[in-house]
Each structure stands twice: as C-alpha cells, then as structure tokens.
N, C-alpha and C positions, 0 to 999 in steps of 0.2 A: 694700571693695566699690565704693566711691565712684571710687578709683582707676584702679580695673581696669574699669568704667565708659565712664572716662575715654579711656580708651588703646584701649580696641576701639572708641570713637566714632574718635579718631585714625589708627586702623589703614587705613583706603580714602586717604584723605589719603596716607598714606606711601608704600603700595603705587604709587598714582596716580604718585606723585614717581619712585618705583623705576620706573615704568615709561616713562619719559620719558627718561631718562639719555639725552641725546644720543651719547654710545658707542655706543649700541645701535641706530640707528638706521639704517635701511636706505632710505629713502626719498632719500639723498643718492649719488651718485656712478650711473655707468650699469650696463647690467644684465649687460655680462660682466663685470667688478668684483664682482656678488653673486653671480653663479654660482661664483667660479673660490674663494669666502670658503666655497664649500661644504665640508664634511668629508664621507670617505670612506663608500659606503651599504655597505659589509661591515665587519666586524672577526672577527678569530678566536677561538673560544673555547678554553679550557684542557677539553680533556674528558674527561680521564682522567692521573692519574698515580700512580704506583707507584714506591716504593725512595726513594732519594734523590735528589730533583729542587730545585734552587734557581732565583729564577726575580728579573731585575732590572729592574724598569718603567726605559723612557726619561728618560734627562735626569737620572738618579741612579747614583749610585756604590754602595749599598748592595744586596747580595743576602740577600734574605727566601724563606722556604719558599713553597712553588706553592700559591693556592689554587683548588677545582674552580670553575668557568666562569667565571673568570676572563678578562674583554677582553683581546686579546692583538693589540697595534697595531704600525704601523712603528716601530722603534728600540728595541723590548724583546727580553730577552735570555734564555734559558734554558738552563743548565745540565743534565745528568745525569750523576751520578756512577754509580761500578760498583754494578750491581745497578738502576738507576732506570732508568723508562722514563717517556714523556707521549707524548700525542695530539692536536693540537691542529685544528681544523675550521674550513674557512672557504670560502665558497661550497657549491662544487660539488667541492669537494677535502678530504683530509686529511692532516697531515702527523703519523705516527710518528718520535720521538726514541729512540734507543736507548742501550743506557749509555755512559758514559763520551763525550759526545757535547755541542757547544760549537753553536750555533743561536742564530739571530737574524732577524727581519723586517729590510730593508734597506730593503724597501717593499710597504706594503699598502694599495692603494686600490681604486679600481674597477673597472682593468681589470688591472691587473700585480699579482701576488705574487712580490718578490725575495728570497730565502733568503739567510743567508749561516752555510756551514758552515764551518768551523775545523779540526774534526774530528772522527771517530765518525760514525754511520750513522745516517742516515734513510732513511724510504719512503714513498713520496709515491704516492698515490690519488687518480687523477683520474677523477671520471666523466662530466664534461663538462666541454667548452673550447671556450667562443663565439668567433666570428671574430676579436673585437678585445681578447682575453686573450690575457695574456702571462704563461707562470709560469717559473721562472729560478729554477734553484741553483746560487750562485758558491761555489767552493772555492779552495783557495792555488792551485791549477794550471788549473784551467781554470771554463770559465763553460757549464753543460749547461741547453739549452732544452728543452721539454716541444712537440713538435707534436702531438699527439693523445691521448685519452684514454687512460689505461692506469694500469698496477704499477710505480713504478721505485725501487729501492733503489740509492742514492746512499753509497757509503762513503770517509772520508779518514783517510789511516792520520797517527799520531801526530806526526811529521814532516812533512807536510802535503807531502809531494813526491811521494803519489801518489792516485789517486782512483779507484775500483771502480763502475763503473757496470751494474747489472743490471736487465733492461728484460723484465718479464714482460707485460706486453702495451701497444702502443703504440709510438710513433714519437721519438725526441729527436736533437737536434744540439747536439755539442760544440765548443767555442772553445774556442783556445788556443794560445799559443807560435806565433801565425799562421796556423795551418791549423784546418780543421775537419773535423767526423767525422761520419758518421749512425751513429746508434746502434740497430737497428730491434727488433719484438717476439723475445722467446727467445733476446735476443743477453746475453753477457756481456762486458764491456771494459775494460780495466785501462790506465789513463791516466799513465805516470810524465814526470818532469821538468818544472821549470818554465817555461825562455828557451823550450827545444823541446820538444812533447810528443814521445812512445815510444807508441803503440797496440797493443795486444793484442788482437785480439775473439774470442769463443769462443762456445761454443754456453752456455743461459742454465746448466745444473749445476744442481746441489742447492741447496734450503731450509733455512736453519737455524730453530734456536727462533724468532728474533726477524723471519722472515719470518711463520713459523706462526702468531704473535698475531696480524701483521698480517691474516692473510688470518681469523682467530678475529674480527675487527673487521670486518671488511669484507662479512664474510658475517652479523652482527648488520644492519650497515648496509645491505645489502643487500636484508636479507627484512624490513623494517620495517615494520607493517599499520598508521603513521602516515603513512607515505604516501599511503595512498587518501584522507586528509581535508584533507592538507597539502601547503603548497607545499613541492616538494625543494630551492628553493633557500634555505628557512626553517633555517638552523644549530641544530641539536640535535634534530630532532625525532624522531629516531631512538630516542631512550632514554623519549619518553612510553609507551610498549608496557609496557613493567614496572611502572608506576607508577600508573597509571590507566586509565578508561577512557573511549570515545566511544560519547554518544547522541543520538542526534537532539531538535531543538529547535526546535519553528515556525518561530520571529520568526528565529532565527539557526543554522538547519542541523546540522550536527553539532559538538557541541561535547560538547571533553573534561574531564572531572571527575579530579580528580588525587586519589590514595586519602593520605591523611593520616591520619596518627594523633595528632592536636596537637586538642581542639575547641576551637572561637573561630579555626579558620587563616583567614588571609586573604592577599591576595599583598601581595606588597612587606613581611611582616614579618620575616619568617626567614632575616635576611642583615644584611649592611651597604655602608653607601655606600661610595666609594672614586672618589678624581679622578683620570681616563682622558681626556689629552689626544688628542684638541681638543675630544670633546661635553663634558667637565665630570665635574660630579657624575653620576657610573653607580653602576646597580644590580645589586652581586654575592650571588647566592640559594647560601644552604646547599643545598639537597636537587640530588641529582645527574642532575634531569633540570630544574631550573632554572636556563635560559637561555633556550629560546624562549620559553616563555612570559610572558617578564619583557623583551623585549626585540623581539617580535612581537607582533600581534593586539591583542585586546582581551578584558579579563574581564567576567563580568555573574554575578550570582546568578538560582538556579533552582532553585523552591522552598525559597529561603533558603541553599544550600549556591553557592559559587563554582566557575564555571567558565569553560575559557579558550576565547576564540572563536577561531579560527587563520584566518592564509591560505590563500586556496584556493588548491587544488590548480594550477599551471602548466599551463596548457591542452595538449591532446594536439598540436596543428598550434599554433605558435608564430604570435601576429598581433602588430600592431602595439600592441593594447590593451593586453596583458600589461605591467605594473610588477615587475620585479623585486623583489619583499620589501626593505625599506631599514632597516636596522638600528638601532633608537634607544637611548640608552645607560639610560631609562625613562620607561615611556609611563603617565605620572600627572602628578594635578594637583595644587597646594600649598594650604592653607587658612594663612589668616591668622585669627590671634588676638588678645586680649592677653596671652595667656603662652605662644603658639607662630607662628611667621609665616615670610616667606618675608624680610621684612628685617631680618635677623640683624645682619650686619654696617653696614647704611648709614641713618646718621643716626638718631635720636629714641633712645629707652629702647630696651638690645639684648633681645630676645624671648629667653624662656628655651626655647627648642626649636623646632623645627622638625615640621613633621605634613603628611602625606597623602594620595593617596588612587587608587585604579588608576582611568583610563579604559575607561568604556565602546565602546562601539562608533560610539555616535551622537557620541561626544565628537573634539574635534579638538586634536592633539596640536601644542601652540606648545614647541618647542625652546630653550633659553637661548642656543646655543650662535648664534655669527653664522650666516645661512641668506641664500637668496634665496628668493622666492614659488615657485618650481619647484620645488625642493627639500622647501619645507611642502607641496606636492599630495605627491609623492612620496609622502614620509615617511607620510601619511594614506592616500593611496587606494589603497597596495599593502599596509596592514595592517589595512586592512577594508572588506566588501565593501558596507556599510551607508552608508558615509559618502559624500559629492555632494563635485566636486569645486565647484560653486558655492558649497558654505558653508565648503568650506577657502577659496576666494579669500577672502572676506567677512570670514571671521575674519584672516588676514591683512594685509589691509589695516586692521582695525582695532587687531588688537595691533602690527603690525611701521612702518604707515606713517603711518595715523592719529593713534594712540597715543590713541586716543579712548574705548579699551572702559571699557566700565560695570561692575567685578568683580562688581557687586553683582546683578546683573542675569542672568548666566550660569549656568545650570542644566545642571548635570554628570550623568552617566545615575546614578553610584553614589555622589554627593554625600553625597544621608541615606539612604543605603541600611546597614541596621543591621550596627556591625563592619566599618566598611570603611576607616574615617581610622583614620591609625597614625600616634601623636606620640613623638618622642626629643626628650632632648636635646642642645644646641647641642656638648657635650662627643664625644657620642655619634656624631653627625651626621659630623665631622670628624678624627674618632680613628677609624673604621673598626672601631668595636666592634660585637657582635651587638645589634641594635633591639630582638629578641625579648625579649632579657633587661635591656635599659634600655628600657624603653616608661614613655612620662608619661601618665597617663590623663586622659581628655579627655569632659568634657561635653557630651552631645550636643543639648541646644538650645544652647548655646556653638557649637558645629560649626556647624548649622542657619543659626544667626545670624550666622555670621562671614563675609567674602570670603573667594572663589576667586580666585588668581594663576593665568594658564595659563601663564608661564615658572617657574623655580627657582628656589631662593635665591642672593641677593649673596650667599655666603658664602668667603671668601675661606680654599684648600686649604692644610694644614699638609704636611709631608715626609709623616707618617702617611699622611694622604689620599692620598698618593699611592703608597705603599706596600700599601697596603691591610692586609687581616687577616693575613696572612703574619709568622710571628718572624722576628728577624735570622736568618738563617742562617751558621753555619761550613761548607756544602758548598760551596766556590768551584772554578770551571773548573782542572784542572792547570796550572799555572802561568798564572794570572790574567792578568800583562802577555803573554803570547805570545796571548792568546784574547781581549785587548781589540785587538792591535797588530796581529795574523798579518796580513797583506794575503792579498783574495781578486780573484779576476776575474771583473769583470763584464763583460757586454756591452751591456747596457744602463746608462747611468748614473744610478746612484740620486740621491736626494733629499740634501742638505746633511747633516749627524747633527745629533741634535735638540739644542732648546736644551735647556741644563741649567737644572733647576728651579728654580733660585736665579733666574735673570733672567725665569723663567715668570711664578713669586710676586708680582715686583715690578710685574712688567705687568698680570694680574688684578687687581691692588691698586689699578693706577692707574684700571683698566678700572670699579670700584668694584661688583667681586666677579663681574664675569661673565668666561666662559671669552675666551680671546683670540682673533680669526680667523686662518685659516689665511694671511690676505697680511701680515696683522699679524706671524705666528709667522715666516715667509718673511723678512719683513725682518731681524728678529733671528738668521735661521742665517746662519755664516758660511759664505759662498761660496768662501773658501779649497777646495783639491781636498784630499781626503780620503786619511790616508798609508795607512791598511789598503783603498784599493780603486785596481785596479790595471783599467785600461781595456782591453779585448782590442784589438788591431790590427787590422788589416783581413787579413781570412783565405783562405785557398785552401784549396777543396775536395780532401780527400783520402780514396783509397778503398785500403785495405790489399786484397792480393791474396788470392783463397778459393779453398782447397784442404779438402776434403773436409769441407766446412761450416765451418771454420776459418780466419777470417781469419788470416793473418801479419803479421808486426810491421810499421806502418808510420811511416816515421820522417822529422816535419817536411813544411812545405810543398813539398819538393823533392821526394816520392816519385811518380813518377806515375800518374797514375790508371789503375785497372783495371778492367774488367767485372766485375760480382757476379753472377756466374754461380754454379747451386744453389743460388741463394735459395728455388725452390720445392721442394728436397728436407729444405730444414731441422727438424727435429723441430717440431710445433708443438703444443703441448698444450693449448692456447686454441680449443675447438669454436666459440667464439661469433666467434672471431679472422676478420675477409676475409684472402682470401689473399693472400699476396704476390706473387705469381709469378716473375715474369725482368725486375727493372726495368735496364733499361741506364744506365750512367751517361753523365749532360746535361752539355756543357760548362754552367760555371756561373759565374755572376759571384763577384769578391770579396768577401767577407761582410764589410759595415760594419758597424762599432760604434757603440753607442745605436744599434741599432734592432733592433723584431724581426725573425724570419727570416721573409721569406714563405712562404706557404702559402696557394695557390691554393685544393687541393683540400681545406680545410677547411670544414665544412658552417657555417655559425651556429650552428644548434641540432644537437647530437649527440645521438643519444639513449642509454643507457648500456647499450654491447652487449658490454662483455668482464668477463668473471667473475673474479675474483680468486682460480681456486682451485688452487693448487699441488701437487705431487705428493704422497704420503704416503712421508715418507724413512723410517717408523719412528719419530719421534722424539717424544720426551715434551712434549707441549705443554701442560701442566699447568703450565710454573711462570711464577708471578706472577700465576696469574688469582684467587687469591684475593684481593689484595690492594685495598686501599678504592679509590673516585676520588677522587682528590685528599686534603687532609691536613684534619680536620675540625674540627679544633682545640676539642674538644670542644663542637663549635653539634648534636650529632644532626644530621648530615649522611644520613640513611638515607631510608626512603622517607618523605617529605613529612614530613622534619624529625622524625618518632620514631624510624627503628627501622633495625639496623645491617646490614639487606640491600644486597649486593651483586650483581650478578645483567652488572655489566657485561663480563667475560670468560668467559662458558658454554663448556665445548668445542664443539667443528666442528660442524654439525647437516652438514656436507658432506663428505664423503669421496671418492673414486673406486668404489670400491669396493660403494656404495649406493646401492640403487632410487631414483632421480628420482622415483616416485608415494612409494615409501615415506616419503623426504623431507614430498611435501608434504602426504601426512597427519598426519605427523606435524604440520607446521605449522599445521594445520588445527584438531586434536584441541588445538594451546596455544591457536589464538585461541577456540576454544568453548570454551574452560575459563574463559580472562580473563575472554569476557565473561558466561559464567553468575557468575562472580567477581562483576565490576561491578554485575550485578541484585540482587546479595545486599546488595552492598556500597550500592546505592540503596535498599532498604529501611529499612537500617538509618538510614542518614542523616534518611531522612524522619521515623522516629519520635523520633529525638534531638531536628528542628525542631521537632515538635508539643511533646513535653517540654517543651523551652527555651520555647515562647510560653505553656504553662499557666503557667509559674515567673511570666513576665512580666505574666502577667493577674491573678494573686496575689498581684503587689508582692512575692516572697516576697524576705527579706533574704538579706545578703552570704554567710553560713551556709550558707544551703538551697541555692543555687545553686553557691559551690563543691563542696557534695557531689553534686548531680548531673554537672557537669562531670568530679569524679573520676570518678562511675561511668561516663558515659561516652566517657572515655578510657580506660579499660581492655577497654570492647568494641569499642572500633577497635581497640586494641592484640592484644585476642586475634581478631579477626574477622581482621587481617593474618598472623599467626602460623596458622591454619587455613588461611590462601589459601599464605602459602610453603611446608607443608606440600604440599598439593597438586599446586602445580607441581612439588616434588624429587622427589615421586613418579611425578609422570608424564615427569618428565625422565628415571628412575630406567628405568622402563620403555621406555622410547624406544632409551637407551640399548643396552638389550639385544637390545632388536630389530636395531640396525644393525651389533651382533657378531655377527650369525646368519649363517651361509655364503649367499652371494649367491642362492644358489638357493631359498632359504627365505625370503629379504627380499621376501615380498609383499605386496602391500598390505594392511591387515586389513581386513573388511566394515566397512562403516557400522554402528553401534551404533542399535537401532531407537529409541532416547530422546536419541542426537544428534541437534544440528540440522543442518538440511543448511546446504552449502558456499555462504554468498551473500558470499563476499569478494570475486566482482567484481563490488560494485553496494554504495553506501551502506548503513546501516541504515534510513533515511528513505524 
C-alpha cells in the first residue's frame, strides 16, 4: 500500500515529463510547417462485408480477415475473393467492391480520393462533389475522373487490357493511351488496349445482381431519418436508425440513445485499439453502427444511461461558418494511475494498463498525433456545438505551446461520472484484443484521485497493432505479385507508397511512443517513381461518332472529333436527372497530367438530386443480403454488442412499379414504430437506473448485484427480441402491399392511434 502510495504521488511528475518531450513540440518552426504536419480530416470506414474479404493495412505484407468499421486510409489494400463483397464510406461517397476484385486507396485526404483497381468491379456513389474534390479511379489502361455527382460502375476484366465503364447517373472523363473520353449519364463504354485505347460507347443496358445491392445500399442510405439530426458529412450515420433511438435533451438537443443489450455499456468498451497511421492509437467498435459515434461528437449520460451528442446537421444554404465534421481516430481522455496510465512505455515503473474515458461535449479534445492550433479548433468545433472556440485556443496553447497545464486541475464533463473509465491491460492495449473481455477493474476514488492526461499514451505499436483484430488470412489477391506489380494510370500523381512498418516502429521508438508527423513520414518515403503507376500523357479530346444513340468505335487521339448529336433523344431513366440536351463539341485544350480536369460549371455545394434506382430486370436480389457486416470474431458484433441482428441489406423499399405515397407511408409506419420502440425501450432503462441506485444505497454485496444485472439483461435481451419481432412483421406486411397490382397500391388511411407525420421538424 506504501508502494503504490508511492507511485500515484510520482504519477503528475511523469506525466508532466511525458508532456514536455520536446519531439512534441509545436511551438518551434513557422506555421505553414504545422499546418502541412496536419493528417487527413476524412478516413474511410469498412461498412459492410460479406463472403471472403482479406483486407492488408499499409506498410505491411501480411493479409488478415476484414474487420467492420475498420479505418481505411491511403496505402491499404483489400482483396475480395468469389463470392465476397465490402463497402466502404467516406465523405460524401461510397465505394462497393465486388467479387473477385483487387482495390486500394492510392490517396485519401481532404480533397482527393485516388482508387486504384487491378481488377474486378466496383461502384462508386457519389452524392456530393465540392468544387476542389477530386475523386479518380486508375485502372491498368486508363485513369477515369468523376465530374459530377452520380452511379458509376467501374469494371477490369482479368487481363487488365480492358475496362467497362457504366455511368448511371452523372458526368466522368477518361484518360488514356493519349486521348480522352466524356463518359456522360445512361452511357455505357468499354475501354480496350493499353499504348492506345479502342472506345465503344453504348447506351447504359441492364443491371445485374451486384448493381441491385448497390442500389439495396443506396436506397438504406438514402431514406436515413439520422439525417434530420446529423451532419451528412458525419461517415456512418446511416445505420443509427436500426439501432437506436433520438430524443430530445435541454442542455444538448437531440440526442441519440443506442439500444444495447450488455447492462454497465459504456462507449469505448466493446472493441479494441489498433495503430492507423498517422493519428495513432484508433478506436475500432464491435457493434455495426459503431463508427460515428466513436469517432464524432460527443457522449454524456441522461438519467444515468449514455448517449451520443452528434453534429449538427449541415446548414441548408452553405456559409462560411460551416466546419466540415473532422474525423478523430478517439475522442477520449486517459487517466493516470498507479497501476494504469498513459506512461506505459517511457521511463519510471512501466504501469500495468492503460484506462479511459469518452469526452463530453464541454471537454476539449487534445490529439497525440503532431497538429497545428487550426487543426485543434477544427477537430473541436465541428464536433460540438457546445464548445468556444476561445477555450480550444487556451487549451492549446497550454498543452501544445506552453506545456504548462496543470493535469491536476482539469475537470472532464464525464471524469466521475459513474461507469465511465475503462481500464485494460498493457498486453491488451497493443495486441488488439477485445477490452470487454480484458477489462482491469479500477477503483473509483483511485479514478477520482488520480490525473487526467488530455494526449495518449507513449506507447510504442507492435506488427499486431497494426494489424488489428483481423486472423492471418489464406484469401490472397489471384496471383499476389500481378496485384501488388500490375501498373495503373494515373492522372494525377499520387503520394510516394507508404513507409513500411519496420522503419515506422523505429521512428515512433525514437519519437518516444508518439505517432510520427506527416513531414517527418514524407522524409522517410522514397521519392524514387513508382513502377506499378504509370502517368497519363498529355491527351486530346476525343469524341466517337453517334448513330442512333450509339457511339461508334473511336480509336486513339487521331480520330477526329464529332458532333454528339441525339444526346437529347437518349433513354434517360433518371426523373431527378437535368437534361442534357445538344451539347456541341468545344475545341478543347490538351488534357495535362497531375491535374484535375476543370470544371467550370461545378457548383461548391451540390445538393443530392439523382436517385440511385435502377430498372427492375427481374432479378433475384436476395443474395448475400443475409450475410453479417463484417467478420465478428466472436466480440457479439449485433446490435449494441449482444444480439445477432442483421438488418444491413433489407430488400428494395423502391421499385418502379410502386406508389411514391405508398413508399412513404410505409416509411412513416417504420419510423412510428422505432420510435414507439425507443419510449418503451426508455422506460425500461429508467427503472433498471433506479434498481441499480437502490443496490448502491444498500451496500448490497458482489452477489446481489450480479443477480440483478442477470435479470436485467435478459430484459433488454427479450425487450430487443419483441422489437425484431415487430419490425419482421411490419416489414412482412409492407411487403405485401407493394405485390399488389399498382392499381390497388393506395395509400392506407392513417390509423386513428398513430401519430401523425412530424418527420419534418425535430422531436424538440
């Protein structure tokens, strides 16, 4: 006892020292130097995978199984083998992989997302593209830009000598072999050879299965009733709808309660850590609508149960105020102990674990990772609407310049807020094992008593950490060297390939446990040119000659340009689609390489006016939608980490064939269901509170309180089981309504004990 006395008197001292490391310091050198040390305010998430998916973090050679919401950054790599499909999100975009299909970020920051396919099909969802975005998928034969929001399925057959470009709505341009192509909405184009391309363009044809997911995803994503509380450009928030629900809250607006069936949940325990160059140590969440909320906002307890405060919603008229949501890899703060702390790895007695704890709203989030003062406002005041930007300055000058703060002194919103620190150990921490099921238990006037660090720990990443929870995998790319070597074309030229882990390791090592900066990481790529990417030339517009809505073959920069004449006769199956009319063709300059292609008539802000919905070929779009997201490696990956609902691929609620009103009662009839759900579902919570505080006013022992805890979790477990019930049912129903001959699809009356329609307007 004397000891450990001892060593929590020591603990501010250490910390104090950790926070000093002149490494860390930003107070030297001028301030575009810390700007440019910034990392990336987007990353991608994994959100969904199905069949056999391997997936290879940057800077490593080993392929491990996909896990859900998974960071998905420049230089990582993902596989699908036959039968496997993923998802992956980021921004205002999504990309679907299809089987058999070789994918990679080339480059993912703030304003560019470069692809780079090998081969197999993707489809890419864009439903907004700001003026100074640039989105690019290079394949072995040509480099295809995205100018305008839309649908584009992107395919490279095996041989990688040709490429299929199908553009259901929106605008793209192709490079390649010297010449370039417009590729426009309802067009389909088939791109062969490499020195010169061959152009086919045709009208856009049929959907197969692996459209029909897409637009099964699109149209989830699209009718999303988390948008009316959320910013769109917040990644994931698409999938809180199934999960929980939103209710309004004085101090903090609407906030959403996530339906759990774990009692004692709290955030940040049901998952593990994993190191995602360049922020660091991130945090990967079991349950399959954890990512924003682990990664945006801020949590607070209400009435004793946890819930997530979100970004607001992106203003209707775009101003200057607006902060794009900025991605953090987790938005919590460390306690220091003497048997858990945040200086694991540097100097004194090493701390046997590490511990906790989610930020509030009023709380200001200090980064590990190298920043400038810009950056820390960012990062702060686009994920809450509570926080000033004068006490982010404040705090930042004290932790980043000053290095003067007081740990001792800083009061955190959910510091002793009860249940809310969560300790592993140090084994734990850095082997990417589940927290839930290593948790160290932690005394809470210890807690109380001990410093708050507002950066992470020195803790220097093993291969594991970087690998994350993922097994080795045996799915590897069809012939591995052809899908690390195949060279693609780009037209913008990427970033160096990352450094490999091995020289990462030793430079955090030197750094003494903290992540390395992004000029720091710049020095270490080599600048050598890169043999699998292949530069496009300087290109000449070309325009294949149309006949009866059908381009003809045009072949290389020497074809001459034609009139695209019956552009306005072309089938257009896009209602939401501006017309095209009779564009004539412009003489045009030669298309240079590394840069984008201009575009005048690009707005800034787009708003999201083309529908994703495809014809009805007939086709069975049943398969695969059973299957889990992502691989759960037995953590209860279900809803809020107990229970093995899937709910991520529903059939179409869209058809052609079906009432638009009947649509959106239906819609209507689910969100009056959730939220009758959600009021049932806060009842209950509240008497579990009062239970658990009588347990605590009665000292009752270790005993009595597991047995309440048993009880109830088996009535969140069966309260959940009653609510899936419900919804099959009324999906069951819904269903049959939208078989009934179109002339019968009427809307049904309002039910005199539903509530009426206020989905456009808060609950508040």
């Amino acid at each position: 006892m004397r000891r450990t006395t001892k060593w929590l008197g020591l603990f501010p001292i250490m910390l104090a020292t950790l926070l000093a490391l002149p490494q860390f310091s930003f107070a030297q050198g001028d301030r575009d130097d810390r700007d440019n040390d910034d990392p990336p305010s987007r990353a991608a998430r994994l959100s969904y995978s199905g069949g056999p998916v391997s997936f290879q973090p940057a800077g490593t050679d080993d392929w491990v199984t996909i896990v859900a919401n998974r960071p998905v950054t420049t230089g990582d790599k993902l596989w699908t083998d036959k039968g496997g499909r993923a998802e992956l999100r980021f921004g205002a975009s999504a990309v679907r992989i299809g089987s058999e299909t070789g994918f990679s970020f080339l480059n993912l920051d703030d304003r560019t997302a470069q692809i780079r396919l090998t081969e197999g099909s993707i489809n890419l969802r864009v439903k907004r593209l700001d003026e100074d975005e640039t989105i690019e998928i290079d394949t072995p034969n040509l480099a295809f830009t995205v100018l305008r929001p839309g649908s584009y399925r992107v395919t490279v057959d095996e041989s990688g000598e040709t490429t299929l470009i199908k553009v259901r709505g929106g605008d793209g341009e192709v490079t390649g072999g010297g010449s370039a192509y417009s590729v426009h909405a309802d067009q389909s184009a088939t791109f062969s050879g490499i020195d010169q391309l061959s152009a086919d363009i045709e009208n856009y044809g049929r959907d197969d299965d692996f459209d029909n997911w897409c637009a099964d995803r699109d149209h989830k994503w699209d009718h999303s009733n988390s948008a009316r509380y959320v910013s769109d450009d917040v990644v994931g928030y698409e999938d809180l709808d199934e999960y929980g629900g939103w209710r309004p809250v004085p101090e903090y607006g609407t906030v959403w309660f996530p339906h759990t069936t774990v009692v004692g949940w709290a955030p940040y325990r049901y998952g593990h850590w994993a190191y995602v160059a360049p922020w660091g140590w991130t945090w990967v969440d079991d349950a399959p609508w954890g990512f924003a909320p682990f990664h945006y906002g801020r949590w607070v307890t209400v009435g004793g149960v946890w819930g997530w405060v979100p970004v607001a919603p992106r203003p209707a008229v775009y101003s200057v105020a607006y902060v794009r949501p900025v991605y953090a890899p987790a938005l919590v703060a460390w306690v220091g102990g003497a048997h858990w702390g945040v200086g694991v790895a540097v100097g004194g007695p090493p701390a046997v674990g590490v511990a906790w704890f989610p930020l509030g709203p009023r709380d200001v989030y200090c980064p590990s990772y190298h920043v400038s003062q810009r950056y820390v406002e960012r990062v702060n005041v686009s994920n809450t609407v509570i926080i000033n930007r004068t006490q982010v300055t404040n705090v930042y000058n004290n932790v980043y310049v000053n290095k003067s703060v007081n740990v001792t002194n800083i009061t955190y919103q959910n510091q002793r807020t009860n249940n809310a620190v969560t300790a592993t150990s140090q084994t734990t921490f850095t082997s990417a094992q589940p927290v839930g099921r290593n948790m160290v238990r932690v005394d809470s006037r210890e807690v109380n008593a001990a410093p708050v660090a507002p950066t992470g720990p020195s803790v220097v990443p093993q291969q594991r950490s970087v690998l994350g929870a993922g097994a080795a995998s045996n799915i590897r790319p069809t012939g591995a060297e052809t899908f690390r070597n195949r060279a693609v074309v780009a037209r913008t030229a990427p970033p160096p390939a990352p450094v490999p882990f091995a020289r990462q390791q030793q430079a955090i090592q030197a750094n003494g446990g903290r992540p390395i900066g992004i000029n720091e990481e710049r020095q270490m790529q080599t600048q050598a040119t890169r043999p699998n990417i292949r530069i496009a030339p300087p290109a000449r517009q070309v325009t294949p000659q149309v006949q009866n809505g059908v381009q003809n073959r045009g072949n290389g920069p020497n074809t001459p340009p034609q009139n695209q004449a019956n552009q306005a006769n072309r089938p257009n199956n896009q209602p939401n689609q501006p017309t095209q009319g009779n564009p004539q063709v412009q003489p045009k300059q030669p298309v240079q390489p590394n840069q984008p292609p201009a575009n005048p008539n690009r707005p800034t802000y787009t708003n999201d006016n083309i529908q994703n919905n495809p014809p009805n070929n007939g086709q069975n779009n049943g398969q695969n939608r059973g299957q889990n997201n992502g691989q759960n490696n037995g953590q209860n990956n279900g809803r809020g980490n107990g229970s093995n609902r899937n709910l991520n691929d529903r059939p179409p609620a869209s058809r052609p064939n079906v009432n638009p009103q009947v649509e959106q009662q239906h819609q209507q009839q689910l969100d009056n269901l959730r939220q009758q759900q959600d009021r049932e579902r806060q009842k209950v919570e509240q008497q579990q509170v009062q239970q658990q505080q009588k347990l605590q006013q009665k000292q009752a022992d270790d005993r009595a309180q597991q047995q309440i805890q048993q009880k109830q979790q088996k009535q969140l477990e069966q309260l959940e089981q009653k609510h899936d019930r419900q919804q099959q049912q009324l999906e069951q129903k819904q269903q049959k309504d939208q078989q009934k001959p179109r002339g019968e699809n009427k809307p049904p009356k309002q039910a005199k004990n539903e509530p009426k329609n206020n989905n456009d307007r808060p609950p508040h």
